[in-house]
C-alpha positions in Angstrom: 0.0 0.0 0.0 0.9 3.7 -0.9 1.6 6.6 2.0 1.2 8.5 -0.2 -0.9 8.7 -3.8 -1.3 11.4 -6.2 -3.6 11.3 -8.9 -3.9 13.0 -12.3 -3.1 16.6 -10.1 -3.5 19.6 -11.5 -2.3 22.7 -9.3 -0.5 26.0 -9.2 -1.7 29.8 -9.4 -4.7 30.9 -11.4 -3.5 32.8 -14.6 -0.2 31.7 -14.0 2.0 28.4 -13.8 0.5 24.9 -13.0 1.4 21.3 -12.8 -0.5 19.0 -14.6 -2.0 15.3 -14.7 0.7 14.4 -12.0 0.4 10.8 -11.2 2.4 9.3 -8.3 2.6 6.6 -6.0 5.2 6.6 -3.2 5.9 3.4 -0.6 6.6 3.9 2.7 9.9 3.8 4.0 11.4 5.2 0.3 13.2 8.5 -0.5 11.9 9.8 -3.8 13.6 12.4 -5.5 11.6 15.4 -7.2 14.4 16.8 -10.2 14.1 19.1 -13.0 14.9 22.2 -14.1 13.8 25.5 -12.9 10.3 26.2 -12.9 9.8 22.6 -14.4 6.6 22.4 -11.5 8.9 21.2 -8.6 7.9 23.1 -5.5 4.9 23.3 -6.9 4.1 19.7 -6.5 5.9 19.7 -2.9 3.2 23.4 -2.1 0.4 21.0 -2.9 1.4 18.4 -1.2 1.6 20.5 2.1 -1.1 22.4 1.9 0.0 25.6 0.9 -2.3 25.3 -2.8 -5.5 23.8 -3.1 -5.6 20.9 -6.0 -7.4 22.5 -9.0 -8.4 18.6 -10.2 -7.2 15.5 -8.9 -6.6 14.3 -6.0 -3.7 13.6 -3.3 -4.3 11.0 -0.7 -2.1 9.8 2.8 -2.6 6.7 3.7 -6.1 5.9 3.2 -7.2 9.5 3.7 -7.4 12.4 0.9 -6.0 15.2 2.1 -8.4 17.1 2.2 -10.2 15.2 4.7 -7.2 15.9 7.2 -7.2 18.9 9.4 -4.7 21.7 9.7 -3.6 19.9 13.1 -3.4 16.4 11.7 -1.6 17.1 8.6 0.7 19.4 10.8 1.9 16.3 12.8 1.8 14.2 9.4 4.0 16.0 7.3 6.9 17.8 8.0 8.7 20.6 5.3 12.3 21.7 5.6 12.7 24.8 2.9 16.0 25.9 1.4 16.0 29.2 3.5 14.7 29.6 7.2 14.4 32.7 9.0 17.0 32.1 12.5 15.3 33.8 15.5 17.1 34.7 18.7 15.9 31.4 20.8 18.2 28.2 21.4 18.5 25.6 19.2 16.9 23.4 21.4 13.9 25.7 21.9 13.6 26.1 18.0 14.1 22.7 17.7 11.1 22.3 20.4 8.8 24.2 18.4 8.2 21.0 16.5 6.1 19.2 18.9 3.6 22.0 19.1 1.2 20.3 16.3 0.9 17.7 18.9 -0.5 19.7 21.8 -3.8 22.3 21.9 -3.6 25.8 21.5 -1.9 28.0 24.5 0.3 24.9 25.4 4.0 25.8 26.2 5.3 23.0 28.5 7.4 20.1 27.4 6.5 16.9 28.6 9.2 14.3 29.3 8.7 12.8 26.2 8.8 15.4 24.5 12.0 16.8 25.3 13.7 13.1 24.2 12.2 13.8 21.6 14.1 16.8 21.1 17.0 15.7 22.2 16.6 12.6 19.8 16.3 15.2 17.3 19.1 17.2 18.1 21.6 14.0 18.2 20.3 12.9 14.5 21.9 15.6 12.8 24.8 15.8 15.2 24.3 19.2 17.2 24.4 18.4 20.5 27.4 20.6 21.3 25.1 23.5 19.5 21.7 22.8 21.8 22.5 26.1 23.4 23.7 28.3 21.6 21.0 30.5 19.9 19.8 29.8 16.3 21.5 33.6 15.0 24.7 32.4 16.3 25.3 29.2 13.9 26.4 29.2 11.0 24.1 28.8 7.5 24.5 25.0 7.6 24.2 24.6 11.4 21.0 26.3 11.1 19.4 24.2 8.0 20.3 21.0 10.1 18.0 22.4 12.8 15.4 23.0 10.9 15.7 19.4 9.8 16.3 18.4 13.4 13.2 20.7 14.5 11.2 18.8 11.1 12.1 15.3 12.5 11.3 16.8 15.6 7.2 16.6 14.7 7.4 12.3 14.2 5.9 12.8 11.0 5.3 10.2 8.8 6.4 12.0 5.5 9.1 14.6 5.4 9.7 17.3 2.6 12.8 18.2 1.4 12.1 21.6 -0.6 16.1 22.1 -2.0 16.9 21.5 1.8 20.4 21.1 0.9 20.9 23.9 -1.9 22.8 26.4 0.3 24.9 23.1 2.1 28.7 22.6 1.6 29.5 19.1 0.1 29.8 17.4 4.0 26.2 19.0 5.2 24.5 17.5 2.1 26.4 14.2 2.2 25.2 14.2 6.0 21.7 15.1 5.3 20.9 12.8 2.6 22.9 10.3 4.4 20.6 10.3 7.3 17.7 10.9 5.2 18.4 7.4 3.6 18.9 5.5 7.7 16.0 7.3 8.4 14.0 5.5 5.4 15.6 2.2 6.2 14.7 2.7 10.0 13.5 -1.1 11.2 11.2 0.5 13.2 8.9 3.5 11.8 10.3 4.2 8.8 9.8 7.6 7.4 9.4 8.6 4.1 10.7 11.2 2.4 9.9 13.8 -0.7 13.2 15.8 -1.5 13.5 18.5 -4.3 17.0 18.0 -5.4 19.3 19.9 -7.8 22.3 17.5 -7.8 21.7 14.7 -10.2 24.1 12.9 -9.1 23.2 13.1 -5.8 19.9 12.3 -6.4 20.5 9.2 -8.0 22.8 8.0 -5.1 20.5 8.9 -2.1 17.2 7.8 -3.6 15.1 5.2 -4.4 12.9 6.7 -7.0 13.1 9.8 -9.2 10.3 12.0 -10.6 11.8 13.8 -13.5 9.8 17.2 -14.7 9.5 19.3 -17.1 7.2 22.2 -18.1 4.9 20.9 -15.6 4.2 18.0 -16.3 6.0 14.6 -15.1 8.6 13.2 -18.0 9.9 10.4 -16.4 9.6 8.2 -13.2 11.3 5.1 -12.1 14.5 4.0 -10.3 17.6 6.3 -11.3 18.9 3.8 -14.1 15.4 4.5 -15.7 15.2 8.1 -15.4 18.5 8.9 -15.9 19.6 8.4 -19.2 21.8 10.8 -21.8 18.2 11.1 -23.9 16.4 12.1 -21.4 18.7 14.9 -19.2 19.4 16.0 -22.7 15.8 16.2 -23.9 15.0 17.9 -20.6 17.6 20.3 -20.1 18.6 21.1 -23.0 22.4 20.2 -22.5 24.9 17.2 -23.5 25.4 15.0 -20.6 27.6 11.6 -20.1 26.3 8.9 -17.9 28.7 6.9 -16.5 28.4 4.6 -13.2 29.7 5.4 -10.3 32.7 3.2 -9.3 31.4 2.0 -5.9 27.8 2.1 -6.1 27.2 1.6 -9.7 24.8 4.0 -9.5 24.4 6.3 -12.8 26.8 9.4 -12.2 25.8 12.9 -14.3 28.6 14.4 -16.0 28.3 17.3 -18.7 29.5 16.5 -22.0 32.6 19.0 -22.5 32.7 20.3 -26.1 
């Protein structure tokens, strides 16, 4: 069974850009990768997904439930978004990081119970900041403070995490760590998570994740496992430049080079 299906989705802005006739099914426990170029419909898909646009036809369904039969508070605590730029506030790490529990307690609530603070502090040791907990979010550094925002996403237990270009500002050993606990994460014996992530890096994406959604122009060109999607015709067709693929030498997995003239 799906966590999550999409089916023939249209979406976007009236008068202006949409996605259309989307079609998607995504397993738990998998880490599907959302590529394409620039305004190929990208982060419009992952908007939908969240909540942020309303479907103009189709539908999008978690689980056994269409989204739109969720409310605000349960999809809150369902999914979880990580964006490629946050806004650092002048509280702790661990207090930003603690601001994702609050989907799972009513309105006007502002104490931590003791589960919710190993929570937190599971959170906090996933992506390695422990020595950081205190220090407050507009002291750290651009990639200490996109790994809390992760932390403070994995924070909410949800059971699908978006990845909106979450690593597009990170140096090479941030996005190697992300993805890398991304993938444990998926592969988690026990509660699995699943995850959407909006990647620029081809090759990246074909390392990290189990299924690729290739767009263009709004529309979906290609879906499959990365030896499927990734092919010379099709990043060529699609972005309109020569590329090589060539396997990597430890994984095997197809590597994107561009073709030098």
């Amino acid at each position: 069974m799906s966590l999550l299906s999409i089916s023939h989705l249209s979406s976007g802005y009236a008068g202006g850009f949409t996605i259309r006739d989307v079609c998607l099914e995504v397993k738990p426990g998998t880490v599907v990768g959302i590529i394409g170029p620039n305004g190929s419909g990208k982060s419009t898909l992952l908007s939908t997904v969240m909540g942020d646009l309303s479907p103009m036809g189709g539908s999008i369904s978690l689980g056994e439930k269409d989204l739109k039969q969720l409310s605000r508070r349960e999809r809150a605590c369902a999914i979880s978004v990580v964006s490629q730029m946050i806004d650092p506030i002048a509280i702790t790490l661990r207090d930003y990081v603690a601001m994702g529990r609050l989907p799972h307690h009513p309105p006007l609530y502002y104490f931590e119970s003791s589960a919710d603070q190993e929570v937190v502090d599971r959170s906090i040791r996933l992506v390695g900041l422990e020595s950081l907990a205190d220090r407050y979010m507009t002291e750290l550094s651009g990639g200490e403070q996109q790994m809390g925002a992760i932390a403070q996403a994995l924070c909410v237990e949800p059971r699908l995490l978006l990845l909106d270009e979450a690593t597009a500002h990170l140096d090479i050993t941030h996005t190697v760590r992300v993805l890398s606990l991304v993938r444990s994460l998926a592969q988690a014996k026990v509660r699995p998570l699943t995850i959407i992530a909006v990647l620029h890096d081809l090759t990246m994406a074909s390392e990290y994740c189990d299924y690729l959604v290739l767009m263009r122009k709004g529309q979906v060109y290609a879906q499959g496992n990365p030896e499927e999607v990734l092919t010379e015709d099709h990043i060529g067709e699609v972005y309109r430049m020569p590329v090589s693929i060539t396997p990597h030498p430890i994984s095997g997995r197809p590597m994107v080079l561009p073709r030098m003239a």
